[in-house]
N, CA and C atoms as a LAMMPS dump frame, in Angstrom:
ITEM: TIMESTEP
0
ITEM: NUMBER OF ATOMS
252
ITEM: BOX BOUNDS ff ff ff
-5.0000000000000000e+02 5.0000000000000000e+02
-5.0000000000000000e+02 5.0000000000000000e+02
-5.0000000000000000e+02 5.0000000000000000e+02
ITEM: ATOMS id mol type element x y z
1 1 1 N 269.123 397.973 -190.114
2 1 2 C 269.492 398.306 -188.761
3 1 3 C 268.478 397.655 -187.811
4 2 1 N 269.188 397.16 -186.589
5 2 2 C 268.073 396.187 -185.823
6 2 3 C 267.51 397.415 -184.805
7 3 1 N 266.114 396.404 -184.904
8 3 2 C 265.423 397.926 -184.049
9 3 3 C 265.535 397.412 -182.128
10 4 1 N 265.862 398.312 -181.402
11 4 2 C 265.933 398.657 -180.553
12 4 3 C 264.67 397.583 -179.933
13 5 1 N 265.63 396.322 -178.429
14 5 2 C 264.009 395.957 -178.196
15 5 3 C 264.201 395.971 -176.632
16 6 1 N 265.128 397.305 -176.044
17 6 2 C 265.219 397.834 -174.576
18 6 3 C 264.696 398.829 -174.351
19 7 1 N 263.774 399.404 -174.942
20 7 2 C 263.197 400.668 -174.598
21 7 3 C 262.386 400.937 -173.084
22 8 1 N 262.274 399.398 -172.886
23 8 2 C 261.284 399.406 -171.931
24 8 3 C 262.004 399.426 -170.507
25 9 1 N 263.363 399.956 -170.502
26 9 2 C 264.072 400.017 -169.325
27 9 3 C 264.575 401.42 -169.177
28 10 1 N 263.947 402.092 -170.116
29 10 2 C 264.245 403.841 -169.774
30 10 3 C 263.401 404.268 -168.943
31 11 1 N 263.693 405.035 -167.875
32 11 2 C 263.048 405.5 -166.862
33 11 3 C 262.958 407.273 -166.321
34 12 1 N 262.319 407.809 -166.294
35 12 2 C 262.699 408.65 -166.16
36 12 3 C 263.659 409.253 -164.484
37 13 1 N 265.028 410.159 -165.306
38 13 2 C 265.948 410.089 -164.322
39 13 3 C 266.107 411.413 -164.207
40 14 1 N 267.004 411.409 -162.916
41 14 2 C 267.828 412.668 -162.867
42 14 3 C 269.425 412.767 -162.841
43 15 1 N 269.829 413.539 -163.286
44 15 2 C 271.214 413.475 -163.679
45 15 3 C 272.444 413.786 -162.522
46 16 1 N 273.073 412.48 -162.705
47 16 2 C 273.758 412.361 -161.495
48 16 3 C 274.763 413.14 -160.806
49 17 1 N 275.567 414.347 -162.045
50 17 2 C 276.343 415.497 -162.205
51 17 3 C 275.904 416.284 -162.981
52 18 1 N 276.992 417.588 -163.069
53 18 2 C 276.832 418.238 -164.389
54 18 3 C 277.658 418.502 -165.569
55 19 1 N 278.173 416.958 -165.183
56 19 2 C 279.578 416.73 -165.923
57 19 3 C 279.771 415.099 -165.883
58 20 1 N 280.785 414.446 -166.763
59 20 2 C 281.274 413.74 -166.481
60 20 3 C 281.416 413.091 -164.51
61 21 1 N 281.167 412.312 -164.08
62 21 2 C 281.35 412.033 -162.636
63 21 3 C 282.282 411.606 -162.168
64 22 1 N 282.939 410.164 -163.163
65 22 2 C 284.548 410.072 -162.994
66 22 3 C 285.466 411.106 -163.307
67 23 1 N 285.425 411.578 -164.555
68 23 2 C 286.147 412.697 -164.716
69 23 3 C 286.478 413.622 -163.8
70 24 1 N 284.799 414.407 -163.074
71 24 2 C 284.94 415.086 -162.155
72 24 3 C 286.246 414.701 -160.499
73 25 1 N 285.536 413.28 -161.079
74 25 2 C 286.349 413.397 -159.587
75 25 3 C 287.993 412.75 -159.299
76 26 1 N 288.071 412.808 -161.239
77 26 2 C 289.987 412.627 -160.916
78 26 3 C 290.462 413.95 -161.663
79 27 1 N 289.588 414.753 -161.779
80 27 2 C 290.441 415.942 -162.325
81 27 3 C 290.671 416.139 -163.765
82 28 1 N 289.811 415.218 -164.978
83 28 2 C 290.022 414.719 -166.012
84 28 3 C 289.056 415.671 -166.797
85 29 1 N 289.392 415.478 -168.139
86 29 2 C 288.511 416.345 -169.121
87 29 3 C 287.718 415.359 -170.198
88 30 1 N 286.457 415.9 -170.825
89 30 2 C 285.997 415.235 -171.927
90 30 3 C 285.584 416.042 -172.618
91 31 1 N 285.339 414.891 -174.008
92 31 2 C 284.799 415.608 -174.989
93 31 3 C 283.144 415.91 -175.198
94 32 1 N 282.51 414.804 -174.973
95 32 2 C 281.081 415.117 -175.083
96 32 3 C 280.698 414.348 -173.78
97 33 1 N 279.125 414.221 -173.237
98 33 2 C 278.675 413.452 -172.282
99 33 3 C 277.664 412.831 -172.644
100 34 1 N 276.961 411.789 -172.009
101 34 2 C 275.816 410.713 -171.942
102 34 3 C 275.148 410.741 -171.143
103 35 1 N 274.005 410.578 -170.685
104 35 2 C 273.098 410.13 -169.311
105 35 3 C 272.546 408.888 -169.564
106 36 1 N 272.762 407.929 -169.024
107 36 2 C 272.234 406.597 -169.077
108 36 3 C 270.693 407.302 -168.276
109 37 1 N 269.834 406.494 -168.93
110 37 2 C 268.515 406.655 -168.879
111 37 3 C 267.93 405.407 -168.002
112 38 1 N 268.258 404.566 -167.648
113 38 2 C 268.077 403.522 -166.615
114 38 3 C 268.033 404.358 -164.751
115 39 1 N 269.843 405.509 -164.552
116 39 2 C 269.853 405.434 -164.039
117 39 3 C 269.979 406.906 -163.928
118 40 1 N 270.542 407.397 -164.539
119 40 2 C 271.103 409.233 -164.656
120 40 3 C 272.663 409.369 -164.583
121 41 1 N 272.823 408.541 -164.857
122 41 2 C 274.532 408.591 -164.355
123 41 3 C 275.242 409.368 -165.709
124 42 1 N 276.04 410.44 -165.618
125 42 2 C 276.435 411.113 -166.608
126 42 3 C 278.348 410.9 -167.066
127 43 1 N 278.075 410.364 -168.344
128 43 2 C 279.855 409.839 -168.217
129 43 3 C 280.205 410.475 -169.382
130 44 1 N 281.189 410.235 -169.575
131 44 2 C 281.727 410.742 -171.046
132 44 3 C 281.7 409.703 -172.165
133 45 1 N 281.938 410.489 -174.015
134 45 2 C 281.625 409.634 -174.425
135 45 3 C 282.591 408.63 -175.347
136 46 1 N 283.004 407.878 -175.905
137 46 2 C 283.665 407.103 -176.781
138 46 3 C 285.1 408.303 -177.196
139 47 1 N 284.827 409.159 -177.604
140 47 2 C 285.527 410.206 -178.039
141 47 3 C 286.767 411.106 -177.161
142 48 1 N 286.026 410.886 -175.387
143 48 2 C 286.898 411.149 -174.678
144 48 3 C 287.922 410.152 -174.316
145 49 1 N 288.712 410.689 -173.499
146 49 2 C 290.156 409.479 -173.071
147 49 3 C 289.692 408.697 -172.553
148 50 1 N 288.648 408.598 -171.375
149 50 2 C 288.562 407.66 -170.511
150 50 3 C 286.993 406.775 -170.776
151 51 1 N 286.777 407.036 -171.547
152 51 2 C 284.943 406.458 -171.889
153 51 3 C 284.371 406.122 -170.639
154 52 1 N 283.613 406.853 -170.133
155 52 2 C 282.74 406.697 -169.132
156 52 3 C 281.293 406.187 -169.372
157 53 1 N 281.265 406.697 -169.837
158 53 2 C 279.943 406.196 -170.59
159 53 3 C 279.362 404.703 -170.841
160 54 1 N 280.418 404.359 -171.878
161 54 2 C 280.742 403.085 -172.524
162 54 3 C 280.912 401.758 -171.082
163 55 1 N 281.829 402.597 -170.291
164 55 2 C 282.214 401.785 -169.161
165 55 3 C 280.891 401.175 -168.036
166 56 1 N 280.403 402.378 -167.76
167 56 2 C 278.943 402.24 -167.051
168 56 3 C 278.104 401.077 -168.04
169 57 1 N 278.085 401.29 -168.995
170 57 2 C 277.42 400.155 -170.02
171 57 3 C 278.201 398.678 -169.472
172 58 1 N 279.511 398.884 -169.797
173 58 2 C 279.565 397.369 -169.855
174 58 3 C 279.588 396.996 -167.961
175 59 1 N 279.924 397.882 -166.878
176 59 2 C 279.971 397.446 -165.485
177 59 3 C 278.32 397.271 -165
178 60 1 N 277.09 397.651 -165.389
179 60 2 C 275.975 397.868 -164.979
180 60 3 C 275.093 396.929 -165.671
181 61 1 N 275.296 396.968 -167.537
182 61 2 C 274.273 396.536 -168.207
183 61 3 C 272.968 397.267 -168.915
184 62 1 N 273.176 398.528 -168.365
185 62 2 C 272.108 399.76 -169.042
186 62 3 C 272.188 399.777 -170.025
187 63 1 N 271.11 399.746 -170.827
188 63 2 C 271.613 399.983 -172.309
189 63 3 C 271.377 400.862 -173.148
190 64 1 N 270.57 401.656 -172.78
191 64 2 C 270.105 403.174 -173.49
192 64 3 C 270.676 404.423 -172.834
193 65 1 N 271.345 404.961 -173.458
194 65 2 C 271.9 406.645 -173.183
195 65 3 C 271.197 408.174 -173.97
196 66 1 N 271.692 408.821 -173.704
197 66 2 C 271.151 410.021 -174.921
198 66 3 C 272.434 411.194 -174.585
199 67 1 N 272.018 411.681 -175.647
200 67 2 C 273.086 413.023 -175.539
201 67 3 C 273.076 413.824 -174.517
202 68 1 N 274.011 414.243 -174.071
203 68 2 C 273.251 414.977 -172.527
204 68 3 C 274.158 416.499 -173.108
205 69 1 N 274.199 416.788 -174.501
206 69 2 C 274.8 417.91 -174.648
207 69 3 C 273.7 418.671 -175.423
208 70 1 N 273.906 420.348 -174.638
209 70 2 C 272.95 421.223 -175.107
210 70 3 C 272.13 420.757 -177.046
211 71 1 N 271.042 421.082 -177.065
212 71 2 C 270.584 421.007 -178.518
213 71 3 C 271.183 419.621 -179.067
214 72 1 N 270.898 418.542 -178.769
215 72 2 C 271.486 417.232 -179.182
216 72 3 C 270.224 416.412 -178.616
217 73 1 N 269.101 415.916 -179.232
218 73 2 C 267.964 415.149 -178.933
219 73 3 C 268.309 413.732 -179.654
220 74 1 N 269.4 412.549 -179.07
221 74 2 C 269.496 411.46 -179.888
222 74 3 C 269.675 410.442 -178.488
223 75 1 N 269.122 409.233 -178.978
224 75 2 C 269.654 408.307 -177.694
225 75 3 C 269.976 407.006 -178.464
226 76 1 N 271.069 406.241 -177.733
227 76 2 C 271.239 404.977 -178.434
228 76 3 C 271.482 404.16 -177.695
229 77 1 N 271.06 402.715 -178.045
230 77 2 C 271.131 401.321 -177.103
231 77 3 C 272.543 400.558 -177.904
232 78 1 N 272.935 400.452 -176.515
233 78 2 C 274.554 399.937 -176.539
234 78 3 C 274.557 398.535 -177.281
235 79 1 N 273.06 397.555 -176.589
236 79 2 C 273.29 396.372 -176.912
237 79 3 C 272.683 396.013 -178.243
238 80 1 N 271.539 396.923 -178.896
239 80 2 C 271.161 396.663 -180.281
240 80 3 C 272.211 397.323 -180.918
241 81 1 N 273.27 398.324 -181.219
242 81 2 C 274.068 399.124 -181.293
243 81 3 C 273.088 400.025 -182.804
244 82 1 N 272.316 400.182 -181.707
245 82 2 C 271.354 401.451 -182.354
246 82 3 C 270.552 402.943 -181.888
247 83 1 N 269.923 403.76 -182.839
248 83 2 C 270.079 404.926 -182.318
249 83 3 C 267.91 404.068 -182.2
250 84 1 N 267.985 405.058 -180.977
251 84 2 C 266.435 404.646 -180.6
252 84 3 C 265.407 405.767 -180.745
């Protein structure tokens, strides 16, 4: 597994909702969420209908997220497609 060589663009953030943000604001549901760590932006993840998450990745370029769900300490970089 290739090791992670974006670490150095995590920043510390604050979270941009307390939910999904697109979701929130078409009325939509998900399954789990993300916080991109570049910026705080909180989307949904691969699993939901609309991947928010994933999307912010490919419209922005951020590449590290983490779980933004209770008791879940994992983060992963989109572009090594690894857990960091």
């Amino acid at each position: 597994m290739a090791k992670c060589k974006h670490t150095d663009q995590i920043r510390t953030v604050t979270p941009s909702a307390n939910g999904c943000e697109e979701c929130l604001a078409m009325g939509e549901r998900w399954v789990h969420l993300r916080e991109c760590l570049s910026c705080g932006h909180i989307g949904c993840c691969d699993s939901s209908k609309n991947k928010h998450a994933t999307r912010h990745f490919v419209d922005t370029g951020h590449p590290i997220v983490r779980s933004f769900e209770p008791g879940e300490d994992w983060r992963w970089c989109y572009i090594d497609r690894s857990f960091v």
